[in-house]
N, C-alpha and C positions, 0 to 999 in steps of 0.2 A: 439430967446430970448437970451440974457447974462446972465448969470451964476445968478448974484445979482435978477432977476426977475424972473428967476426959482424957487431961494429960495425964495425970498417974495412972488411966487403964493403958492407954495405948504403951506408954515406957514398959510399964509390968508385962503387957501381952510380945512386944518388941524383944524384951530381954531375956523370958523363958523362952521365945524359938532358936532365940540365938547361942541361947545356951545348949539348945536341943539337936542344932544343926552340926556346934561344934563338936559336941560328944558323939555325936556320927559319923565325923570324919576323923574324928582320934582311931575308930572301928571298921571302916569301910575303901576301898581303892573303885575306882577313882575316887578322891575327896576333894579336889578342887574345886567344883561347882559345890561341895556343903559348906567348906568355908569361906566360899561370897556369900553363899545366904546368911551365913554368921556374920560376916562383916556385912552385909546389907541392913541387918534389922539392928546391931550395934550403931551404927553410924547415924539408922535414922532414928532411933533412942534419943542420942546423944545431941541429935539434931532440935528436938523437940525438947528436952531439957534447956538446952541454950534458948528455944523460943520461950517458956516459961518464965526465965532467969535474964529476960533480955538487958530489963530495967537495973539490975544490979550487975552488968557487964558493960566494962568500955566499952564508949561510944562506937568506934569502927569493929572493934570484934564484933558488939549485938548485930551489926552492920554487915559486916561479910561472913561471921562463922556459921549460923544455923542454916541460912539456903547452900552455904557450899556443900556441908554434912547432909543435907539433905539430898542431893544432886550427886554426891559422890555413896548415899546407900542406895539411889537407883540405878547409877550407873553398877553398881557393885550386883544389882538383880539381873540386869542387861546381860551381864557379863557370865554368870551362872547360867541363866539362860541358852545363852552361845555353847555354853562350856560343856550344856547336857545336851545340846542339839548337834554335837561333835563340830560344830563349828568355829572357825577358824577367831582366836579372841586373845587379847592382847592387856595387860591392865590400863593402854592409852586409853582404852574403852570405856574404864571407869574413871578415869582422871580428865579426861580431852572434855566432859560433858559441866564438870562444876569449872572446871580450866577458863571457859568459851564464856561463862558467867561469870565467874573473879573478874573476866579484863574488864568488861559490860558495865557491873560493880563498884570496880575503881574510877571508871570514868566517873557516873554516877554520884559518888562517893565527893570527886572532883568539885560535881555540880552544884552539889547540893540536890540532887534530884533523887527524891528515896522511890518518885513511881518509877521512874525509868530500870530503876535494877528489880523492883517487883516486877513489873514486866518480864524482866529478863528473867528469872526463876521463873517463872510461870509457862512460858513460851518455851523454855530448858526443858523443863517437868512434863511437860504434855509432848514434847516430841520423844523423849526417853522411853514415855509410856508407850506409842504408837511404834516404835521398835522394838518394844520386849511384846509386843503383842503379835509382829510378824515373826518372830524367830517361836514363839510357841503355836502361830495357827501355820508353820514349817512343814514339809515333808516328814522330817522324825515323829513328830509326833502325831503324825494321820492315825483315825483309829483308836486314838486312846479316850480316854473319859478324862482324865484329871486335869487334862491341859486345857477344858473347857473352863472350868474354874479360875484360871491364871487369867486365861483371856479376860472373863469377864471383870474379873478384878482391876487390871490395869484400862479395862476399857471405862468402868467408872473413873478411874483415875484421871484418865484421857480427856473425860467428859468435864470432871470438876477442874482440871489444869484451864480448860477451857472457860470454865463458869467462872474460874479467881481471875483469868485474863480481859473479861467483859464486866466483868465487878470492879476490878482497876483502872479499866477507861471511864467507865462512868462514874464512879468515886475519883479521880482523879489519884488513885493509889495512897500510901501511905505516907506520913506528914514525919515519918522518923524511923527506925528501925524497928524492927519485930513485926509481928503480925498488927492488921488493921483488925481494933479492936471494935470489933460490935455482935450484932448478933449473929451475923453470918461464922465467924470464929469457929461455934458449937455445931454449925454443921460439917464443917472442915472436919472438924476434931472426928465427928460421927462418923463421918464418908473414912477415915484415915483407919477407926477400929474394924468399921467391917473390912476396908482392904487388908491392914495386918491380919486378920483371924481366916478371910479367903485367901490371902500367900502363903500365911505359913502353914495353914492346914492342908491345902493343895499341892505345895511345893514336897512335901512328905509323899504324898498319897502318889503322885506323879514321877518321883525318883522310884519307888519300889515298883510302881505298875512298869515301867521299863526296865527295871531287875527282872521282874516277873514275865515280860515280852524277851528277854536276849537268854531267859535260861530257857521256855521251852520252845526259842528259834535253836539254839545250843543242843537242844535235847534231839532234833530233827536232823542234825549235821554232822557230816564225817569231822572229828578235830583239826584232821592234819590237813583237808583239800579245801573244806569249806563246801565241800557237795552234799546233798540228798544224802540219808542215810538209808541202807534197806528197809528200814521200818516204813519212811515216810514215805519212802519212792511205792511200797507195798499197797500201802494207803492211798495211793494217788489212783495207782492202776486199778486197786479195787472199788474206786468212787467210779473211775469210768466204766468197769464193766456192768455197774449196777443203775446205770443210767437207764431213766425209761427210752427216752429219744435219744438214741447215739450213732454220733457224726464215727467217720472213719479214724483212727488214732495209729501213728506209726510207734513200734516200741524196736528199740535200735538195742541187742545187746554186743559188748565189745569187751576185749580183753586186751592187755598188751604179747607182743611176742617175745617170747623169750624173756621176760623181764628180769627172772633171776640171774641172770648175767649179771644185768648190772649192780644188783646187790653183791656177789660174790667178786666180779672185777674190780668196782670204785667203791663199794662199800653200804652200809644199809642207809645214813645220812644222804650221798649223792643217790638213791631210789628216792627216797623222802621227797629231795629237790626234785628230780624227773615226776613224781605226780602231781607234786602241787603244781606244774610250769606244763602238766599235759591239764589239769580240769582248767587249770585260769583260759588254757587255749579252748576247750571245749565251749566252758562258759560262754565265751567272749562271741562263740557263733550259734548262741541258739538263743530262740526267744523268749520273752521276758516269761510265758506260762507254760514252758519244757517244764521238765524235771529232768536233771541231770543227777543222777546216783551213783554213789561210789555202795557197790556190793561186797564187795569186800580184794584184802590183796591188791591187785591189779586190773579188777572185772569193774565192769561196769554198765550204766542203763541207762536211757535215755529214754522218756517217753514223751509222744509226739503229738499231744490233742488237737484236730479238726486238721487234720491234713490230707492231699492225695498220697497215692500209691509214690507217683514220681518224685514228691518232694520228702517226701519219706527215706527213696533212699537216696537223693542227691545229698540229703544232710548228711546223711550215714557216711556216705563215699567223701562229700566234705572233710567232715572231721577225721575219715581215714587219710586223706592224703594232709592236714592243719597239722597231727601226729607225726606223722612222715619228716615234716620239713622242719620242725624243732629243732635247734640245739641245743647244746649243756656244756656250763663252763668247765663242768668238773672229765667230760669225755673231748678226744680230739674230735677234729672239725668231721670228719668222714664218717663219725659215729651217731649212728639217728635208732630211734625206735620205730617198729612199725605195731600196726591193730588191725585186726584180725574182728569181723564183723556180723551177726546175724540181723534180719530186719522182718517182723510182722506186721503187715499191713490190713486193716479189717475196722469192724467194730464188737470185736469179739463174742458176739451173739451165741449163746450156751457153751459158754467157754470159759469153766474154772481157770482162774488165774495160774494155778499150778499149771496143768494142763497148756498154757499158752509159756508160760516161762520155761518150760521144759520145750517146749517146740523150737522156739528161740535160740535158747541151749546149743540144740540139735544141728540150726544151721549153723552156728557160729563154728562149732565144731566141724561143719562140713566146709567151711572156709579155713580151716585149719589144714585141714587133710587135700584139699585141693592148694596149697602152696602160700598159705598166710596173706597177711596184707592184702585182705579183700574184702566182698563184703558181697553176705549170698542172701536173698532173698525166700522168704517162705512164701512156697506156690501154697500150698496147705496145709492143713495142721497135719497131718502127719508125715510134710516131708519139705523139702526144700533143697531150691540150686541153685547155684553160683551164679550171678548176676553180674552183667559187663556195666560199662569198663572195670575188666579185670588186670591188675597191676602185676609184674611179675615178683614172684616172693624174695623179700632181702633177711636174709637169717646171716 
């Protein structure tokens, strides 16, 4: 291709994503990270137009406006970026980077020295790149496929920021504004379409595979606590009992006591707060590969993979007295919930799930009937008793 069709594919391929990103965030919430990407591929459109048109633009615009446009549409990628990795982003992010270049620029500008500010975009450009490359190889987006494309993309970017910074020291940089014109140009241009065609096509494909991960996380979670749902907690237990080689699993069922009180005293809102402020405490003591489930109401499950007997119920007796000590702004200070506890310990060997859930059941029940706020242990499946330290009941 010529030089002149490089730049009209890249504009054309820049200007339908950025039209395509916009029209998505006219339709979609969050929209913030779609309309950086709109303003990303607008800017750097706009960018490369002004490098095209250098020669019929004043001398200091040809001079400071395309590498700033261009530097302020990656900062604009950086910043989208952050903004879908729910990370903390600010628009200094997309400004502070062409910002650091403009002063660089003017001195430059000063000098008469047009390498010195090539450099400067260049050495801008490649470090931009190496930071939207950490924020997508991030924890959010572990596991996904699409963010592999991003990476690559800006990591060729990374490389050629690189190859224009050692083409500038040994050319001695540009003898005026605009691009240094020779053959190297057309591969710029090239390296520039396939990066626009892997962002914008990946940046799509990457937004909905995270729609697509946070509805069927959503699909697996109580709304209101953010726990386990029966389904998922079901699924959990029935993967361990179908285990060829299986380790001991503690499964902890718990209710609250009395809870209707509190709906009927302070209202069905202050319940609402009382559960979400008893799983955030639950959560907060059990380990990263528990299952904590909200069963429904006020009931609840906890299952315990590769555990002993003894720490099976220390957590159990744990999270009974963690409930205990809670308070709620919405009750006086004197007013606490208590829970009420069943705990199986084993590796359920010919032991339909129902069959163990009903056992469960059974003790918890018998921790009810023995004076609440306890927590009894199952000798066997078909029976179970009340297990020390036993707390005395607060109704």
């Amino acid at each position: 291709m010529d030089l002149s069709t490089l730049f009209s594919a890249n504009v054309l391929l820049l200007s339908i994503f950025a039209i395509c990103f916009l029209a998505i965030s006219l339709q979609t919430s969050p929209r913030a990270h779609w309309l950086s990407w709109a303003a990303a591929n607008t800017l750097l459109a706009s960018s490369l137009i002004c490098f095209a048109l250098s020669s019929m633009l004043p001398p200091l615009v040809a001079y400071l406006l395309p590498n700033t446009l261009l530097l302020l549409g990656f900062g604009c990628h950086w910043h989208a970026a952050r903004l879908l990795a729910d990370m903390p982003s600010k628009l200094s992010n997309v400004v502070a980077p062409a910002f650091a270049y403009g002063i660089v620029a003017g001195c430059a500008y000063l000098l008469s020295n047009y390498a010195l500010a090539y450099m400067a975009s260049n050495v801008v450009f490649t470090l931009l790149s190496v930071a939207t490359i950490t924020v997508y190889a991030s924890r959010p987006f572990r596991g996904l496929i699409s963010n592999i494309g991003l990476i690559l993309a800006f990591f060729f970017l990374a490389a050629e920021g690189v190859l224009r910074t050692v083409h500038g020291l040994v050319s001695g940089g540009p003898q005026g504004p605009g691009m240094i014109d020779d053959l190297i140009v057309d591969i710029h241009l090239m390296c520039a379409l396939v990066f626009v065609s892997l962002t914008g096509a990946f940046s799509l494909a990457l937004s909905f595979e995270l729609v697509a991960n946070r509805n069927r996380e959503a699909a697996r979670r109580d709304p209101l606590t953010g726990a386990f749902n029966r389904r998922e907690f079901q699924t959990r237990l029935e993967s361990l009992l179908q285990e060829t080689q299986k380790d001991d699993f503690g499964l902890v069922h718990f209710d609250l006591d009395h809870f209707k009180q509190v709906n009927d005293r302070f209202g069905h809102v202050a319940g609402d707060e009382a559960l979400v402020k008893v799983c955030s405490e639950v959560k907060a003591h059990l380990r990263q590969n528990d299952c904590f489930a909200r069963l429904g109401g006020e009931e609840f499950a906890v299952l315990l993979p590769s555990i002993s007997r003894e720490n099976a119920f220390r957590v159990a007796d744990r999270l009974r007295e963690r409930i205990s000590d809670l308070r709620f702004e919405f009750a006086p200070q004197d007013f606490n919930l208590t829970a009420s506890a069943g705990v199986y310990h084993g590796d359920g060997s010919q032991l339909p799930s129902a069959e163990l859930l009903k056992t469960v059941d059974e003790s918890l029940y018998l921790s009810k009937r023995t004076g609440r706020n306890r927590v009894s242990v199952v000798e066997k499946v078909s029976g179970a008793i009340p297990a020390e330290p036993l707390r005395a009941a607060q109704e």
